[in-house]
N, CA, C and O atoms as a MOPAC input file, in Angstrom:
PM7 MOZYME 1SCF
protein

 N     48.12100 1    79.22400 1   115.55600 1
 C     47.21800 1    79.83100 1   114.61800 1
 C     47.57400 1    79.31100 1   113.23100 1
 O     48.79100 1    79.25700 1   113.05400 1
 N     46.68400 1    78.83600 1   112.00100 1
 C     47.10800 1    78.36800 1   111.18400 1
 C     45.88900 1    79.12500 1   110.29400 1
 O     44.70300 1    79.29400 1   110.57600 1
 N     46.95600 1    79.65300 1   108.66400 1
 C     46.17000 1    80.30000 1   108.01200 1
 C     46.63200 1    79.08400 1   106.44400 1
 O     47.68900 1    78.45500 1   106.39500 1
 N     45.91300 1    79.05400 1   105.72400 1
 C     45.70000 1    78.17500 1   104.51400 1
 C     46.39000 1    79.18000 1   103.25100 1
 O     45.96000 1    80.23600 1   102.78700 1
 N     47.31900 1    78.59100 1   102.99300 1
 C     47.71300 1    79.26900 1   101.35000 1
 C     47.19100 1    78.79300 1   100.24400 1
 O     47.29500 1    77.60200 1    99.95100 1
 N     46.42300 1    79.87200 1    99.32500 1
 C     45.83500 1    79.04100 1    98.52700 1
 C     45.87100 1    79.39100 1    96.94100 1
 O     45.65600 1    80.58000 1    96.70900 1
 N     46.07400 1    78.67500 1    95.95600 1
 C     46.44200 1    79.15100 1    94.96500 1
 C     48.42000 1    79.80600 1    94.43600 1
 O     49.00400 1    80.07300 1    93.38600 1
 N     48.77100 1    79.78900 1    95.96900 1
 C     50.48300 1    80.26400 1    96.11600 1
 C     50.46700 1    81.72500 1    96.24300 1
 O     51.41400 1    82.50100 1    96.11100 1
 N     48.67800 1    82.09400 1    96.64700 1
 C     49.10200 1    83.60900 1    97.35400 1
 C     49.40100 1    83.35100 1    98.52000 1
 O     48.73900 1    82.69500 1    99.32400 1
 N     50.68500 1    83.99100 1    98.71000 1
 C     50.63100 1    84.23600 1    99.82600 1
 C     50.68200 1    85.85800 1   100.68600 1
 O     50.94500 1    85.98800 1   101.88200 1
 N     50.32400 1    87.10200 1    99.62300 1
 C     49.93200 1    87.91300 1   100.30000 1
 C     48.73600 1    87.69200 1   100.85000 1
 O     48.88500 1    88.02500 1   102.02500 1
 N     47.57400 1    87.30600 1   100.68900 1
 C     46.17800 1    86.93800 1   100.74900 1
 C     46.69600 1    86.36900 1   102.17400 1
 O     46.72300 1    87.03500 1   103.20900 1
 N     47.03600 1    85.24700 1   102.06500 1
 C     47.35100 1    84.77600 1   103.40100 1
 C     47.81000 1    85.25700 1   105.03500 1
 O     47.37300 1    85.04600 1   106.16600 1
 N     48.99200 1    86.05000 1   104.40600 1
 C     48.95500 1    87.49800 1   105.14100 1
 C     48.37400 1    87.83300 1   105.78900 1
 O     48.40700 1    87.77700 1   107.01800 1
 N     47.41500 1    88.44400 1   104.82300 1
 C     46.48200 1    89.80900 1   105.04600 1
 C     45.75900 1    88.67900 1   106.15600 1
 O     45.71900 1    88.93200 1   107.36000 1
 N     45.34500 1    87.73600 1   105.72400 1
 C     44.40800 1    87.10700 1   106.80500 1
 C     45.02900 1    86.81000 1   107.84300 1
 O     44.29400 1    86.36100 1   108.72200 1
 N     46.67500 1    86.91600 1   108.23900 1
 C     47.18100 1    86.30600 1   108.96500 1
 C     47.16800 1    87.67300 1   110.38700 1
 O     47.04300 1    87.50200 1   111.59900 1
 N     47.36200 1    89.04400 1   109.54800 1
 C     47.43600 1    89.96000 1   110.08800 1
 C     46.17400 1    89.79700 1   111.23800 1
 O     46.26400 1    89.77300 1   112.46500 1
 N     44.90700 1    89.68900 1   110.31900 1
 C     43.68500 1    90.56000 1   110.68000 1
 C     43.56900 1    89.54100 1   111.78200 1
 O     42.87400 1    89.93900 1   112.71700 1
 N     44.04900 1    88.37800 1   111.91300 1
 C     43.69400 1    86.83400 1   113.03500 1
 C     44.07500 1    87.79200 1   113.96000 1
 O     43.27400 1    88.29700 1   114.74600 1
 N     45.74400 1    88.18800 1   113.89000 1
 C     46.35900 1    88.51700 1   115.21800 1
 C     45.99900 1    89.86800 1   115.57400 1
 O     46.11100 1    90.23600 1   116.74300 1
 N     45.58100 1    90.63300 1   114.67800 1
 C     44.67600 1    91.91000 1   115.51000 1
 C     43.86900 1    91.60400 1   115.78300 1
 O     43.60500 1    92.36800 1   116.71200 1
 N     42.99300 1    90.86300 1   115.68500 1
 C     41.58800 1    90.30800 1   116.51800 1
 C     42.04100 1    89.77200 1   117.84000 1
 O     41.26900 1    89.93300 1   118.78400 1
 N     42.81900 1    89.35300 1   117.98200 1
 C     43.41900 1    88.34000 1   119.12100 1
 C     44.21200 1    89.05000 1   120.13700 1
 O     44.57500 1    88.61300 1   121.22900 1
 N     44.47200 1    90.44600 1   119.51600 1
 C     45.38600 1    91.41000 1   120.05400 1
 C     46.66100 1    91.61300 1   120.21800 1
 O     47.21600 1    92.57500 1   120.74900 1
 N     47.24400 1    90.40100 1   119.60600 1
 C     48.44000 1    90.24300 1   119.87300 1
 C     49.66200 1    91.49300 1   119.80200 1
 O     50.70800 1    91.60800 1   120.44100 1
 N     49.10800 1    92.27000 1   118.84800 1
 C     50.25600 1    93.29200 1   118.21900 1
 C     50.22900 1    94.66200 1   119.90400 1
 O     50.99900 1    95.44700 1   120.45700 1
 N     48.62000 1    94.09500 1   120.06100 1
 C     48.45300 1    95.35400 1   121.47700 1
 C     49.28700 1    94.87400 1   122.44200 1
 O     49.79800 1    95.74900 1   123.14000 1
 N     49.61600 1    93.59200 1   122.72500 1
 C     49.88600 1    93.00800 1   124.19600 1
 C     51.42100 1    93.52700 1   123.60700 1
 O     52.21100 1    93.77400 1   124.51700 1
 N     51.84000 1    93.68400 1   122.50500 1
 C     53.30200 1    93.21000 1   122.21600 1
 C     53.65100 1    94.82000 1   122.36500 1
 O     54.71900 1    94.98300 1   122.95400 1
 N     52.81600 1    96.39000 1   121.85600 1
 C     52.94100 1    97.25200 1   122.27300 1
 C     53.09000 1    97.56300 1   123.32300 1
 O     53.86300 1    98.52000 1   123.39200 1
 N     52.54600 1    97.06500 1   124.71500 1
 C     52.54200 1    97.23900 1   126.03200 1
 C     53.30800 1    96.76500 1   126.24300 1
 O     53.99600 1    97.57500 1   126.86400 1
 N     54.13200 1    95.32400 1   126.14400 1
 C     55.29500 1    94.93700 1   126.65600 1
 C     56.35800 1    95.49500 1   126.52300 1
 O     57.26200 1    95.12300 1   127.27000 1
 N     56.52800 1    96.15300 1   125.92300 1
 C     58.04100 1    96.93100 1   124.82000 1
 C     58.85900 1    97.92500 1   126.19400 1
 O     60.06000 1    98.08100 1   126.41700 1
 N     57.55900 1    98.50600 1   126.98500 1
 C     58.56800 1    98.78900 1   128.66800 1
 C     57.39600 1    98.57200 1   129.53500 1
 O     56.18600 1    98.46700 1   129.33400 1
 N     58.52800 1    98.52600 1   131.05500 1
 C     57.30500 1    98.21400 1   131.98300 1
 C     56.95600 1    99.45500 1   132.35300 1
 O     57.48500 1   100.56400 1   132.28300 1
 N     54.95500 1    98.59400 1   133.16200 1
 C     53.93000 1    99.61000 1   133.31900 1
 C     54.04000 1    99.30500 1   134.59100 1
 O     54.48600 1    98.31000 1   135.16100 1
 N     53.51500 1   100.41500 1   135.01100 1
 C     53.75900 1   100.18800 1   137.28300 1
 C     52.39100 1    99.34100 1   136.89500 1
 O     51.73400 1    99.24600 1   135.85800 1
 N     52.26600 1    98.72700 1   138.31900 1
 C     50.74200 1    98.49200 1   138.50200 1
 C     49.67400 1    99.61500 1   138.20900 1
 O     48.96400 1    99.81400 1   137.22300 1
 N     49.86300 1   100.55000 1   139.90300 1
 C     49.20600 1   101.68400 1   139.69800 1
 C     48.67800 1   102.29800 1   138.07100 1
 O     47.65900 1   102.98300 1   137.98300 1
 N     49.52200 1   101.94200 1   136.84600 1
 C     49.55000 1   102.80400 1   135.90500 1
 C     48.62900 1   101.16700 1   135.05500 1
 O     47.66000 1   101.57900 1   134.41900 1
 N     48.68300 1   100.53200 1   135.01600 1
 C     48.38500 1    99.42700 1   134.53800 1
 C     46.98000 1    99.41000 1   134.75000 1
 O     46.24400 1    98.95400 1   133.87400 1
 N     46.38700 1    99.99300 1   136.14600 1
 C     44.85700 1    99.53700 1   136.98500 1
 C     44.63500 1   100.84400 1   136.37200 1
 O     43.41400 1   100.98500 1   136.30000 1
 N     45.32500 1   102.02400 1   135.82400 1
 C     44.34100 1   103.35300 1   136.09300 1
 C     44.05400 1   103.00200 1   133.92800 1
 O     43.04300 1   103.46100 1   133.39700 1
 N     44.84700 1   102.39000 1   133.29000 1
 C     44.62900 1   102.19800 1   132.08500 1
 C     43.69600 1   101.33900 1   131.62600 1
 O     42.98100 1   101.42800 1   130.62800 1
 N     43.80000 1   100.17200 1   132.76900 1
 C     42.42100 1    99.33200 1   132.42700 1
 C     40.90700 1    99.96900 1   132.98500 1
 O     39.80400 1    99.49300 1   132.71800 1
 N     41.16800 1   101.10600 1   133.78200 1
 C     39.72800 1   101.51700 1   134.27500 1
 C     39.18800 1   102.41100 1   132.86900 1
 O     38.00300 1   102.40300 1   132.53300 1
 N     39.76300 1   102.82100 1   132.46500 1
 C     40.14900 1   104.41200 1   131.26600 1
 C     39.11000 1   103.01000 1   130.55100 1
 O     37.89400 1   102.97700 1   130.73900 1
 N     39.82000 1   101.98600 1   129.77600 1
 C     39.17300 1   101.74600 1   128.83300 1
 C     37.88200 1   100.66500 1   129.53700 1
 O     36.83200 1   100.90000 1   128.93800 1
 N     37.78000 1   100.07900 1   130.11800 1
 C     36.58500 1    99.62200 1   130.50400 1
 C     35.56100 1   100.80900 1   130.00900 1
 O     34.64300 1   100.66500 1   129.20200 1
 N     35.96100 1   102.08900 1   130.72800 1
 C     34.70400 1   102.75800 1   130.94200 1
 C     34.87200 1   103.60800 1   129.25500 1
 O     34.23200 1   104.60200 1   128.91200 1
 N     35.63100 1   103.06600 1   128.64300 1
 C     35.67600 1   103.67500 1   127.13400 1
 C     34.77400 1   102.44900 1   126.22500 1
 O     34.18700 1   102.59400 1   125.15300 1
 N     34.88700 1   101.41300 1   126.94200 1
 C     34.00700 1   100.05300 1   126.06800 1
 C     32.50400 1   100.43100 1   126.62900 1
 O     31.50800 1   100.43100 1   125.90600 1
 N     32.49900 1   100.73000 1   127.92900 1
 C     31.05800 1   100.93800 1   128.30000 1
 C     30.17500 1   102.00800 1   127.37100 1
 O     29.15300 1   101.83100 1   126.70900 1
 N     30.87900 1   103.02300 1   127.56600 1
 C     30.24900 1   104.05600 1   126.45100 1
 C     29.88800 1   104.19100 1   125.85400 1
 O     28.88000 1   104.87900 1   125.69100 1
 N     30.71500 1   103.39800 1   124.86900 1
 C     30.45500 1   102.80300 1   123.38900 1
 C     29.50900 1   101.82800 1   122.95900 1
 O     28.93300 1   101.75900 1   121.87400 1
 N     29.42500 1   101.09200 1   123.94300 1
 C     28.11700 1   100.17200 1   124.12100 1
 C     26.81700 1   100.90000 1   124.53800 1
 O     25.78700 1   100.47100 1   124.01900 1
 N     26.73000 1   101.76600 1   125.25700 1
 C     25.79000 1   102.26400 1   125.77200 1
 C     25.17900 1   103.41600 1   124.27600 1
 O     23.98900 1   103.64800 1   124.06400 1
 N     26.23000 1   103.91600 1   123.51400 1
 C     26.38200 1   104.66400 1   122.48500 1
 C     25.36400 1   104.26800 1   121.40100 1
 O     24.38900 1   104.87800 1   120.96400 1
 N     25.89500 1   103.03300 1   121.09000 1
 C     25.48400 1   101.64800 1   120.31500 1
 C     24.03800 1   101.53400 1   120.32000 1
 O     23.24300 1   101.75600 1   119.40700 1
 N     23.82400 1   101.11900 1   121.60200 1
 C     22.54500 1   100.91900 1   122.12100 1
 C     21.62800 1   101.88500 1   121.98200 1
 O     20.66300 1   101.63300 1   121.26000 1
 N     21.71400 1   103.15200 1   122.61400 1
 C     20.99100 1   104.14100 1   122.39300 1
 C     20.42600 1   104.41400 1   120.75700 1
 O     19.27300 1   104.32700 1   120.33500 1
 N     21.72600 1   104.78400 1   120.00300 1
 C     21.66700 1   104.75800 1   118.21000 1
 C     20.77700 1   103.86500 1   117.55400 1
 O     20.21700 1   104.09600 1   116.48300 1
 N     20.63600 1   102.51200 1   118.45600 1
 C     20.16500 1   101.30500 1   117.89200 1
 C     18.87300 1   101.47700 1   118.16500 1
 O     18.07900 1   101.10800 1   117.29900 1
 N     18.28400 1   102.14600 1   119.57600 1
 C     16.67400 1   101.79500 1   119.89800 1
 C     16.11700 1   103.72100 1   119.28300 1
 O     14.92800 1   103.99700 1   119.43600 1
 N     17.00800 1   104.75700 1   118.69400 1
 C     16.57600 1   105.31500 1   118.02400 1
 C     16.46800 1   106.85600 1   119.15700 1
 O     15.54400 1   107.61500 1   118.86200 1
 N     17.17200 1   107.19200 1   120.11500 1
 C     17.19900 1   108.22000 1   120.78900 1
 C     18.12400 1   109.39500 1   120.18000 1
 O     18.22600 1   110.46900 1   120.77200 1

């Protein structure tokens, strides 16, 4: 990942460097690694949020066509 310093800010740079790797998730994957997850506990966390992204989309959608 490469962020541009410019002017010799380098908080600016930062800040952009941050927002790359929360987009990318990195700081999430690095939270989850910190101890291990069973499987079992791993499959019942990815179902949780699938159906938490669905929602939200469906949420979205609805708000959007005006219900």
């Amino acid at each position: 990942m490469l962020v541009q310093v410019r002017d010799n800010n380098v908080d600016q740079a930062l800040r952009a460097l941050k927002k790359k790797l929360q987009r990318e998730g990195v700081f999430r994957e690095m939270k989850l690694r910190r101890h291990y997850e069973k499987p079992s506990e791993k499959k019942t966390r990815e179902k949780a949020e699938s159906v938490r992204r669905f929602r939200k989309v469906m949420r979205k959608r609805l708000e959007k066509e005006g219900f």
